[in-house]
C-alpha positions in Angstrom: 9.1 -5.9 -10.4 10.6 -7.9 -7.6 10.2 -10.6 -6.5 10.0 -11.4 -2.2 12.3 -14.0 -2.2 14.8 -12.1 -4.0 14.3 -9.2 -1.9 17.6 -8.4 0.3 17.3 -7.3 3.8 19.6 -4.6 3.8 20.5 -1.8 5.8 20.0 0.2 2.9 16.3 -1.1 2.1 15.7 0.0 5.8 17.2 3.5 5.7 15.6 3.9 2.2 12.5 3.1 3.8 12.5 5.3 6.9 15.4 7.7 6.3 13.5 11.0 5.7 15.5 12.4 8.9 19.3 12.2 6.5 18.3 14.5 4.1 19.8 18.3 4.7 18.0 21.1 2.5 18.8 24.3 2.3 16.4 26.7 4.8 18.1 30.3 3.8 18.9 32.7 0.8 22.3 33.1 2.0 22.8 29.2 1.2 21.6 28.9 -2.6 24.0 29.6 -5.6 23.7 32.8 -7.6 21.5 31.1 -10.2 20.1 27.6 -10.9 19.3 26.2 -14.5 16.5 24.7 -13.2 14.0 26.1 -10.4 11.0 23.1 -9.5 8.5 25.3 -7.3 6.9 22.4 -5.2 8.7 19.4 -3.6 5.8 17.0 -4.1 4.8 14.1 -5.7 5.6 15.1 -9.4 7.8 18.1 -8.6 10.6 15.7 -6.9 10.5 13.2 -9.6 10.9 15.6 -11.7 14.3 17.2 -9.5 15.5 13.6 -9.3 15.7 13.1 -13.0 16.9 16.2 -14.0 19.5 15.7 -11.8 20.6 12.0 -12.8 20.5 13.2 -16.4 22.4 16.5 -15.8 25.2 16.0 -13.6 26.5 19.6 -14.7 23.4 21.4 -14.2 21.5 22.4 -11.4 18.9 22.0 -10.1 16.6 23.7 -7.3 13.5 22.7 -5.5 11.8 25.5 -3.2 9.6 23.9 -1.1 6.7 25.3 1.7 7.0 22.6 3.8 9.8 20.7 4.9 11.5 16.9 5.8 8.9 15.3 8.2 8.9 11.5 8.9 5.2 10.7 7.0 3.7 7.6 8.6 1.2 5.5 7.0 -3.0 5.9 6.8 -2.9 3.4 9.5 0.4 2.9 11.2 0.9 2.5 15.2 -0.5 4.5 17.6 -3.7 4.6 15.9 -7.0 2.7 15.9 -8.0 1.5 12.5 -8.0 4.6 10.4 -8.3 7.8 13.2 -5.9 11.0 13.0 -2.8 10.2 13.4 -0.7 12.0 16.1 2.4 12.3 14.0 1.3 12.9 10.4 3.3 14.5 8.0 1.9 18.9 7.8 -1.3 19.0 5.6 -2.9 22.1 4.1 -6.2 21.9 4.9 -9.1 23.7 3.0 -12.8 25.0 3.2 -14.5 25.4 0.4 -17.0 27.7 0.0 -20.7 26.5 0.9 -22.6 24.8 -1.9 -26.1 26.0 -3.4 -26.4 22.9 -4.9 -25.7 20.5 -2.0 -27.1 22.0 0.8 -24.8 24.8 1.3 -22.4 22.3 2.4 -18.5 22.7 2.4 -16.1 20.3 1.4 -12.9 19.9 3.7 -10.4 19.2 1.6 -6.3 18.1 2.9 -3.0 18.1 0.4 0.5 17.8 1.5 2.3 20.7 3.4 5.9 18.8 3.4 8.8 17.4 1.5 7.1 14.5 -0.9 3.8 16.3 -0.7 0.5 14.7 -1.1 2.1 11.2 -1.1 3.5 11.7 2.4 -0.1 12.0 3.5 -2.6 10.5 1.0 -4.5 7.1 1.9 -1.7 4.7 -0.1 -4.1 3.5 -2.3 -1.9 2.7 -5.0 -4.5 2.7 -8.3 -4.0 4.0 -12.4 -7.1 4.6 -14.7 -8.3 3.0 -17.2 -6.4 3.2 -20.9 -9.6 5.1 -21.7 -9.0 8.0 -19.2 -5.3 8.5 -20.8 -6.7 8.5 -24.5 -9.4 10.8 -23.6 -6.6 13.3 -22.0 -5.0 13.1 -25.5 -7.9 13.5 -27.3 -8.5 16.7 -25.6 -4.5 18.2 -25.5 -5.3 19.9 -28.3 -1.6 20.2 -30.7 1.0 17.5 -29.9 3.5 19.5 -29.9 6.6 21.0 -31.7 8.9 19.7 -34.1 9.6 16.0 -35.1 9.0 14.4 -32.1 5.2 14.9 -30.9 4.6 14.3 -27.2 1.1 12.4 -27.1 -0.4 12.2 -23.2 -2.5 8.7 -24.2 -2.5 5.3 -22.4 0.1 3.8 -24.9 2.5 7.0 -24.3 2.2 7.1 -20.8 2.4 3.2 -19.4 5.9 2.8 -20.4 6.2 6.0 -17.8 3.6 3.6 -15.2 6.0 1.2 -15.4 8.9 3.1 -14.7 7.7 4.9 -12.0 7.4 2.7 -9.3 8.3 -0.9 -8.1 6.0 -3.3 -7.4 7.1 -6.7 -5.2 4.7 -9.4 -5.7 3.7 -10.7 -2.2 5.2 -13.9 -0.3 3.3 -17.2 -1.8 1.6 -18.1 1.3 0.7 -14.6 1.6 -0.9 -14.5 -1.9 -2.9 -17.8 -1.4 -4.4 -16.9 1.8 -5.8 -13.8 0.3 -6.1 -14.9 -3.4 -4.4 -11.8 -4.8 -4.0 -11.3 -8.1 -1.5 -9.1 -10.4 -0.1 -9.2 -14.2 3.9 -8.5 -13.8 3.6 -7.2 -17.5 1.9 -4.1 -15.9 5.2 -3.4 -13.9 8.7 -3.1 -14.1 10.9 -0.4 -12.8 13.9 -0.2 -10.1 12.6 3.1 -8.8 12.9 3.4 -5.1 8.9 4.5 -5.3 7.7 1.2 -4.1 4.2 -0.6 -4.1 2.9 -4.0 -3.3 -0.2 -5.9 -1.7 0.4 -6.0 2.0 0.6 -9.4 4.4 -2.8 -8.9 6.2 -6.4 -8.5 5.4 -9.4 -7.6 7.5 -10.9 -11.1 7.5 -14.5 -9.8 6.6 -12.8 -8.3 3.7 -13.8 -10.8 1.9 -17.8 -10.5 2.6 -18.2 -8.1 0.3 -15.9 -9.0 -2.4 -18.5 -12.4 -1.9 -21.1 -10.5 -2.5 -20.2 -8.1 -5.5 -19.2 -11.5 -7.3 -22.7 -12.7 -6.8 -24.2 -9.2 -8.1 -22.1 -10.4 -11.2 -18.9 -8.0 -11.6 -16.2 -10.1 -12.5 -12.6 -10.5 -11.4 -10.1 -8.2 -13.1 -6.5 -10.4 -12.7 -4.9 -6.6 -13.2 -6.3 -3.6 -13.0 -3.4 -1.3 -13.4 -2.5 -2.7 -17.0 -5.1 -0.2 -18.9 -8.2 -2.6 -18.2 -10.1 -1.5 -15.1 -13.7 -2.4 -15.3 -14.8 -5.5 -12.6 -12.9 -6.2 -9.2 -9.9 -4.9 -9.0 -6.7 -5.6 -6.4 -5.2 -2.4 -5.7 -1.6 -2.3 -4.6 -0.3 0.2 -1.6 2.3 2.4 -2.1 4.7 0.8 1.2 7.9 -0.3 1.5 7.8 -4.5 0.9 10.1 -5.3 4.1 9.1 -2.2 6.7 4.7 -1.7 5.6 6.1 2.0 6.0 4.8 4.4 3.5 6.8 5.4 0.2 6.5 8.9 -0.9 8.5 10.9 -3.4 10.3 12.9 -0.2 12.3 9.8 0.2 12.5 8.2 -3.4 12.8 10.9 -5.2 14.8 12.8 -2.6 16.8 11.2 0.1 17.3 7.8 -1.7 19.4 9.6 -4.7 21.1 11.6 -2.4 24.0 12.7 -2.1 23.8 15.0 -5.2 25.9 17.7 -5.7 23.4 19.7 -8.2 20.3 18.9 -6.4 19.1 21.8 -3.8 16.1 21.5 -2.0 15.3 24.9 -0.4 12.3 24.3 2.5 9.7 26.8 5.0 9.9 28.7 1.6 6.7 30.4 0.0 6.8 31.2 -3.6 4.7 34.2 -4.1 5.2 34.5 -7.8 6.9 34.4 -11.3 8.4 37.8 -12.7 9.6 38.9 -16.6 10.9 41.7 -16.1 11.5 42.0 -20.1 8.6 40.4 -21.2 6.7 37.1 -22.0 9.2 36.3 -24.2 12.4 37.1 -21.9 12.3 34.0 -19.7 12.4 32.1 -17.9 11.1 34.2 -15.4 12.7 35.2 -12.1 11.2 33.5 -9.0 10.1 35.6 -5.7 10.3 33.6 -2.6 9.2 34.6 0.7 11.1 32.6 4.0 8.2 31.7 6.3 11.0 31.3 9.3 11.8 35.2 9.5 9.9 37.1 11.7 9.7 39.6 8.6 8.8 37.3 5.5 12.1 38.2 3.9 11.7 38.0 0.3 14.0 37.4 -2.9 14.1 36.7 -5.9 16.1 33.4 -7.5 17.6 33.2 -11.1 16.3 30.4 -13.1 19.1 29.8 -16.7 16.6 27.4 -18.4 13.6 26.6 -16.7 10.9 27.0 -14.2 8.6 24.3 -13.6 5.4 25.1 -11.7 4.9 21.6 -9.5 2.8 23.0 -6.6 -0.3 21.0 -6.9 -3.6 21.8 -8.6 -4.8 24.0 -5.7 -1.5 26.1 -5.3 -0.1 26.2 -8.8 -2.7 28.3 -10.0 -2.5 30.4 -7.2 1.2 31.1 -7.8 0.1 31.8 -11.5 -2.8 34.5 -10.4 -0.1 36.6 -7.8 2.0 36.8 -11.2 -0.4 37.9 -13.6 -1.1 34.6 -15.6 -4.9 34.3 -15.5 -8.4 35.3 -16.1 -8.1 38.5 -16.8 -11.4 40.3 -15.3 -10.6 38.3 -11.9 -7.0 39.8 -11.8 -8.5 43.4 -12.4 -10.8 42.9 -9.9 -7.8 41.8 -7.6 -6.2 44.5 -8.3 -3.4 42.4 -10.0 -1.8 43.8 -13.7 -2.8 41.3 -16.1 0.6 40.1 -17.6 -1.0 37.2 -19.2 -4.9 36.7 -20.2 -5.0 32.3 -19.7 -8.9 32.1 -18.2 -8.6 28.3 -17.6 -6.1 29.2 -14.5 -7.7 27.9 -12.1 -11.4 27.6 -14.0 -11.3 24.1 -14.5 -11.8 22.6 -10.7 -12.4 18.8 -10.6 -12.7 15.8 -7.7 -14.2 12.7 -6.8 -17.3 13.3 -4.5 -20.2 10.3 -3.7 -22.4 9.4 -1.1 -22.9 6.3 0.7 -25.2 3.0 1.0 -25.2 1.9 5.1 -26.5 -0.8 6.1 -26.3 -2.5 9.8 -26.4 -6.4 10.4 -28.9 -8.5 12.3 -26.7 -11.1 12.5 -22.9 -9.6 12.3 -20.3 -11.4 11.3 -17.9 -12.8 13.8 -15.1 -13.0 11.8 -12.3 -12.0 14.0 -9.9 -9.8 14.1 -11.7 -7.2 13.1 -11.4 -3.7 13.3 -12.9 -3.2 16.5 -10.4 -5.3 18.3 -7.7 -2.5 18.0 -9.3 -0.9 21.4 -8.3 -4.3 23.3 -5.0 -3.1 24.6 -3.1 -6.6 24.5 -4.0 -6.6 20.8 -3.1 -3.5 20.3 0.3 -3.9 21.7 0.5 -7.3 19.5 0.0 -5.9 16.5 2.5 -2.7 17.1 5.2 -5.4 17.7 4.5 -6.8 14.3 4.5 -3.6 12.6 8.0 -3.1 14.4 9.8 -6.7 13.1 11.5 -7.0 9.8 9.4 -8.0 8.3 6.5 -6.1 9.2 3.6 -8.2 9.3 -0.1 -7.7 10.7 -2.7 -5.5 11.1 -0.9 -2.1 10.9 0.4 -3.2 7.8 -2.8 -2.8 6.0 -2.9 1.3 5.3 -6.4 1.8 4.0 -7.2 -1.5 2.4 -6.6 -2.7 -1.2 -9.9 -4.0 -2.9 -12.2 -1.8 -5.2 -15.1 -2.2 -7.7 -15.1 -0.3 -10.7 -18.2 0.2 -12.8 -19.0 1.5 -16.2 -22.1 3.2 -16.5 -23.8 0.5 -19.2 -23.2 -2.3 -16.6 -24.7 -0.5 -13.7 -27.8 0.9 -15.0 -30.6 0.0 -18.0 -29.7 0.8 -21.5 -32.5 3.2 -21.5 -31.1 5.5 -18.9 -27.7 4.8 -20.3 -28.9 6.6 -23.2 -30.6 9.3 -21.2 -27.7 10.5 -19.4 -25.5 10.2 -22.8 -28.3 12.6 -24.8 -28.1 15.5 -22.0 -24.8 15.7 -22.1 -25.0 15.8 -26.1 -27.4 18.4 -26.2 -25.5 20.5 -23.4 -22.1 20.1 -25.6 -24.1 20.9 -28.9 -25.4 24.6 -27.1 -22.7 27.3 -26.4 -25.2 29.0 -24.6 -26.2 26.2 -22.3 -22.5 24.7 -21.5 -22.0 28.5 -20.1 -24.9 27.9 -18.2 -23.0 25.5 -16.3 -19.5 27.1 -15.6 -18.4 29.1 -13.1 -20.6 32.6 -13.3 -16.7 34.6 -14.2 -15.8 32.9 -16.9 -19.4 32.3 -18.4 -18.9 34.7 -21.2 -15.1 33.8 -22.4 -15.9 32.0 -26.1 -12.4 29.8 -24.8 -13.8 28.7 -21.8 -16.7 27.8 -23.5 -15.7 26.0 -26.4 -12.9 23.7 -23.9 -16.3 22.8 -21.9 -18.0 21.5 -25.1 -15.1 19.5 -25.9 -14.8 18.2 -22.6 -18.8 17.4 -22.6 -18.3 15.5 -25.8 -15.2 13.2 -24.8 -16.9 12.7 -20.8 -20.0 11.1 -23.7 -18.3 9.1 -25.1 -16.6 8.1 -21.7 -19.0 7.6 -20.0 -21.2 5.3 -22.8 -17.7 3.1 -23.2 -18.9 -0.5 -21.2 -15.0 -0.7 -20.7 -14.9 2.5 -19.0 -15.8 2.4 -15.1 -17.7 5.5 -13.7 -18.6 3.9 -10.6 -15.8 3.2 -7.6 -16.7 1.7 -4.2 -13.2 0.9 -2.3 -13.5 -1.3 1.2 -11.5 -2.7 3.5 -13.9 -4.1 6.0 -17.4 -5.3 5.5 -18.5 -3.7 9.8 -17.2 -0.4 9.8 -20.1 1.1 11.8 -22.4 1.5 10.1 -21.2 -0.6 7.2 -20.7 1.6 4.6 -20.2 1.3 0.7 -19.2 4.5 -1.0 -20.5 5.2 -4.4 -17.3 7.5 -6.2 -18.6 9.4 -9.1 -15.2 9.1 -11.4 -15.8 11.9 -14.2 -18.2 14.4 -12.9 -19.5 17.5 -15.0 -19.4 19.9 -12.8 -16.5 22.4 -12.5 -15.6 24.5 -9.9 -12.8 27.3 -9.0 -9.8 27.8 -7.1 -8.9 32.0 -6.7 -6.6 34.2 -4.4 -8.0 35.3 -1.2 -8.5 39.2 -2.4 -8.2 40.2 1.1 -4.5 38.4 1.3 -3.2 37.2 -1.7 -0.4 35.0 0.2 -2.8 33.0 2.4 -4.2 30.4 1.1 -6.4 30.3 -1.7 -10.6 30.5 -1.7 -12.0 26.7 -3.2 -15.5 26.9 -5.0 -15.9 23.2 -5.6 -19.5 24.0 -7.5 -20.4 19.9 -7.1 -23.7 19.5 -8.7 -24.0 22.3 -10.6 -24.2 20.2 -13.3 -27.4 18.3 -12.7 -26.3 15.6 -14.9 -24.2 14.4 -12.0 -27.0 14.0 -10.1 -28.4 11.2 -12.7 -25.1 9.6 -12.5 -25.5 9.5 -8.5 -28.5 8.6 -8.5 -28.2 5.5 -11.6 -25.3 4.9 -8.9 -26.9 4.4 -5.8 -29.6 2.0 -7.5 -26.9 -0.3 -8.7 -25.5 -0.4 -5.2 -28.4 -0.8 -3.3 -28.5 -4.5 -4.8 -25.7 -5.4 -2.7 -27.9 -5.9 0.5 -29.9 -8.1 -2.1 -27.4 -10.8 -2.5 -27.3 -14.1 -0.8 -24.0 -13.4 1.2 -25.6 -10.0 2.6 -28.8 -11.2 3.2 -27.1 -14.1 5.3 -26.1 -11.8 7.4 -29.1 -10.1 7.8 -28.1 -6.7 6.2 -30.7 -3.9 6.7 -30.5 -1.0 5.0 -29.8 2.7 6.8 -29.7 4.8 3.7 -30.7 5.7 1.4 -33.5 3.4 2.0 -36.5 1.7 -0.3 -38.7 4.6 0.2 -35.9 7.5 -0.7 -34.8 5.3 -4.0 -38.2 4.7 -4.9 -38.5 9.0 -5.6 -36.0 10.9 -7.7 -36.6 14.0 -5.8 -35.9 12.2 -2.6 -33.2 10.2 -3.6 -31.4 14.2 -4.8 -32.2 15.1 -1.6 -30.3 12.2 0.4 -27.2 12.9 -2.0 -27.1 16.7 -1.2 -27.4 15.4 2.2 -24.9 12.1 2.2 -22.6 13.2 -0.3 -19.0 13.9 0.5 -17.9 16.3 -1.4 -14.2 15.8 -1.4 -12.0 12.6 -1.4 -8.3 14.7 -2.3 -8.4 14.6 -5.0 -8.2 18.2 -6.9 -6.6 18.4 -10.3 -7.7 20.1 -13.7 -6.8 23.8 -13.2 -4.4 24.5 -15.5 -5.1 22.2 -18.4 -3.5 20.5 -20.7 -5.6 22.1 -24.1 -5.4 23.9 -26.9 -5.4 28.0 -25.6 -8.3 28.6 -28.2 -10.4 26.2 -25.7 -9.4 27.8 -21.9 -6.4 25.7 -21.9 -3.4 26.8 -20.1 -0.4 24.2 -20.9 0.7 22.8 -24.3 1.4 18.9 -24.8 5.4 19.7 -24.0 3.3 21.1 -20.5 4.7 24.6 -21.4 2.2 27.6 -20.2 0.7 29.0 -23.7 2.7 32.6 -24.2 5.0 32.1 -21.0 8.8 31.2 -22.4 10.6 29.0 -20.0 7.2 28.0 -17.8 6.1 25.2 -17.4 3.6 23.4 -15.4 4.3 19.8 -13.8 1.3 18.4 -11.5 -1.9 17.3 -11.3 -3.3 20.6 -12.5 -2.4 19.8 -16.2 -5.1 16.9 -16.5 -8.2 18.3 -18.2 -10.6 15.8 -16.9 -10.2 14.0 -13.8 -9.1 10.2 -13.9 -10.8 7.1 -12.9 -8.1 6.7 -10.0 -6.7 8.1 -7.2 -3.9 10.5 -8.3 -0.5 9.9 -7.0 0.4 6.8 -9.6 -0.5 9.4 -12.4 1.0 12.0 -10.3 4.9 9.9 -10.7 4.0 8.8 -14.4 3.3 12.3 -15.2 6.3 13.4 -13.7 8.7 10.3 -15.6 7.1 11.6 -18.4 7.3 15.5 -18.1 11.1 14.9 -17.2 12.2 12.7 -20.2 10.3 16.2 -22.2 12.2 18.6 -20.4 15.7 16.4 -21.2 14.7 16.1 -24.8 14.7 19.3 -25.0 17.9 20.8 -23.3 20.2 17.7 -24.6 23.2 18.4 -26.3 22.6 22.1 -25.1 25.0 24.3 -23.0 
């Protein structure tokens, strides 16, 4: 933690912040060693924090990242030239992905976008800086199955992991004045590192910001001082990951990358595919051989690269498991149907597809605030240019400095709805987790008959239960920065959904990108939760602040709420069915239950494999994913040090 009058303006706090453009990867075959003792496939958020430490801790080893993208400055959600949040014109490369249409929502397709370039989805996310609850971490452990090998067992709970939290990132409180005028609140115990991963609350607010926060308080949610200390549940302050001085993002292509460098034993290959993992001796030969493919020649030249102790998968829950099918790690009736020798039967590759979907409450005023500025005044040129030239002076100050905004509710599911229907919700998912036969009713239809996959899906039905029933434990998130967006909108997040979806090769070409089945609602559980949801929000519009500003309701409206049936109907409808935030497909359980990583985040049966990323989660967190993302990747790197200290 540091503290903003202690905060030196340096040149090197300004390079750090905006020196993506110094770093010099490799880009060909002919410029890598022989062999590398440790090959990261993905240069994102975990995979480079991973590099990094390895590094640091092994000065005589080396270390390789091969990345798909490559260095790109990554401006922020909202930086200069846009208006509020539109495209930007200079992003950082994104993938982006169609799902396939879904049944149960209309036949809709969720559009979903991860990072294509050096610091991956952190280079391009929406900053909002957030952890789960200590309940989402305990439940990860309570599903990861053995705790590993030998003396020292590697637990994945909330008391294991916030040491790593802290670590990961360093938060500067805000300036004094700064932290009156906006009545921020944080808890330095919940911080603590010197990484150059930085986060902190920024020097401007929307001022109708505070209309809604207002108005939750007088539906009765209380203030949370801190909710990144393991206690979530009530109105939360939500840091953004920026530099303090410049607003500019941070991502883990500059603190993970070009802040540590120069670094003799750190490579960073870029515009590199990885097609696959090969033993050409067997499971028990590895660490496997890496195939790469350049995506610069004109002929997809492809070799392979020499890994001496390790490979660590890092390419994201969408890709890793797509790197893991082309190799023959996977369920094996969909490999044989690609065509694809089955080296490896693991069915959970890619069966365990999770995100954060929700619709919205709209609403549009009779008598709109005139708070000013607001949102709208970005098309007034003169303002505009104002506001640019404050983003631009050291420090950054104003409107531009804001990224997507920092304020939240989070809601358990006893404190938003009546005990009664509490208890509803809890008993379907009991008696779904209590019937083999019904919990494979619910999974995707190729793995429906795998005993493993079906046995992880009770399990995970049985922890989301208790979850879910915990009053301490939010399963409602509605994040704002502005009370007018038009129309005014309040999202309704469902955090720990049932439903689980897929992510395959494309049979037709296994190197493109892979085929997304997101299945959302196909558990119709979820659909009580949306619906329990909506209810709860509704009762904004009800409260004196809202009402004083003559809120009408758009949707859903009294007469949809008032009917289940037509209250489904408006979330098939409303709902948006991704907000980025994939994870889950190559879990962290035992292999008995569809798992495909151990608790040391080695691949069950794969010697000298493991997997580093968001795909290792087996239920998706209360939070947006890139603080997890670095605490995951602190954590996975002090496993992976453990275990080659002292070693040649």
């Amino acid at each position: 933690m540091v503290s903003y009058g202690g905060l030196v303006l340096s040149l090197v706090a300004l390079v750090d912040a905006l020196g993506a453009e110094n770093a010099t990867p490799k880009r060909q075959e002919s410029q890598l060693l022989d062999s590398y003792d440790f090959i990261i496939v993905g240069g994102g958020t975990s995979g480079l924090t991973v590099a990094d430490r390895l590094s640091e801790a092994f000065p005589h080893k080396t270390v390789l990242v091969v990345e798909y993208g490559k260095v790109e400055y990554a401006p922020g959600l909202f930086d200069p030239p846009t208006v509020w949040i539109s495209p930007a014109p200079d992003a950082a490369s994104t993938w982006t992905f169609n799902s396939l249409p879904n049944p149960d929502m209309n036949n809709k397709i969720a559009t979903l976008q991860v990072g294509q370039v050096v610091g991956g989805s952190s280079a391009v996310n929406g900053m909002f800086f957030d952890r789960a609850s200590r309940f989402d971490y305990d439940a990860w452990a309570q599903l990861q199955g053995d705790a590993g090998t030998g003396k020292a067992k590697t637990r994945w709970d909330w008391r294991a992991l916030f040491p790593y939290f802290k670590k990961s990132v360093t938060f500067t409180v805000p300036a004094p004045e700064i932290a009156s005028k906006y009545n921020y609140t944080w808890d330095v115990s919940a911080y603590g590192g010197s990484t150059p991963i930085y986060s902190t609350f920024p020097p401007f607010q929307w001022p109708d910001q505070a209309i809604l926060w207002h108005a939750f308080e007088e539906m009765g949610i209380k203030l949370a001082k801190e909710c990144a200390g393991g206690d979530k549940e009530g109105l939360c302050w939500v840091p953004t990951s920026e530099h303090p001085v410049t607003a500019r993002r941070s991502h883990a292509g500059i603190g993970h990358y070009t802040a540590v460098l120069p670094r003799a034993n750190y490579h960073l290959l870029t515009q590199h595919q990885v097609t696959r993992v090969i033993y050409p001796k067997g499971l028990k030969s590895g660490p496997p051989l890496v195939e790469a493919r350049s995506l610069t020649d004109p002929n997809g030249h492809m070799f392979n690269i020499t890994a001496k102790a390790e490979v660590i998968l890092s390419a994201g829950a969408l890709h890793t498991p797509t790197i893991l099918q082309r190799s023959g790690i996977g369920p094996a009736s969909f490999l044989r149907a690609a065509g694809i020798p089955v080296v490896l039967d693991l069915p959970g590759v890619g069966s365990n597809l999770q995100d954060h979907t929700g619709p919205p409450v709209t609403w549009n005023y009779t008598s709109p605030p005139q708070l000013r500025p607001a949102p709208r005044d970005m098309l007034d040129p003169v303002f505009k240019q104002n506001a640019t030239a404050a983003f631009d002076a050291v420090p950054a100050s104003g409107p531009y400095t804001l990224a997507g905004g920092n304020s939240a509710i989070f809601v358990s599911l006893p404190h938003l709805t009546s005990p009664r229907n509490t208890a509803a919700i809890i008993s379907k998912i009991h008696a779904i987790a209590k019937s083999s036969s019904l919990a494979a009713s619910y999974l995707p239809p190729d793995i429906r008959s795998n005993q493993a996959m079906k046995s992880g899906y009770q399990a995970q039905l049985r922890t989301l239960a208790d979850l879910l029933a915990n009053p301490q434990s939010p399963s409602l998130e509605t994040p704002w920065a502005t009370s007018q967006a038009p129309p005014a909108t309040a999202w309704s997040f469902i955090l720990h959904p049932l439903s689980r979806g897929t992510v395959r090769i494309n049979l037709t070409d296994p190197l493109a990108q892979p085929i997304l089945d997101t299945r959302a609602g196909s558990n119709p559980i979820d659909f009580d939760i949306h619906l329990a949801q909506l209810r709860y929000l509704r009762r904004l519009l009800r409260t004196p602040t809202m009402e004083s500003y003559g809120a009408q309701e758009i949707g859903p409206g009294e007469a949809v709420s008032s009917n289940d049936a037509a209250l489904i109907e408006y979330v098939k409808q409303s709902n948006y069915l991704s907000f980025f935030h994939p994870c889950c497909t190559a879990a962290m359980m035992p292999k008995s239950q569809g798992g495909v990583v151990d608790a040391e985040l080695k691949v069950h049966g794969a010697r000298g494999l493991r997997v580093v990323d968001m795909s290792v989660t087996p239920l998706i967190l209360g939070a947006h994913l890139s603080a997890t993302a670095y605490a995951l990747g602190e954590k996975a790197a002090d496993v992976i040090i453990q275990a080659w200290k002292g070693r040649p």
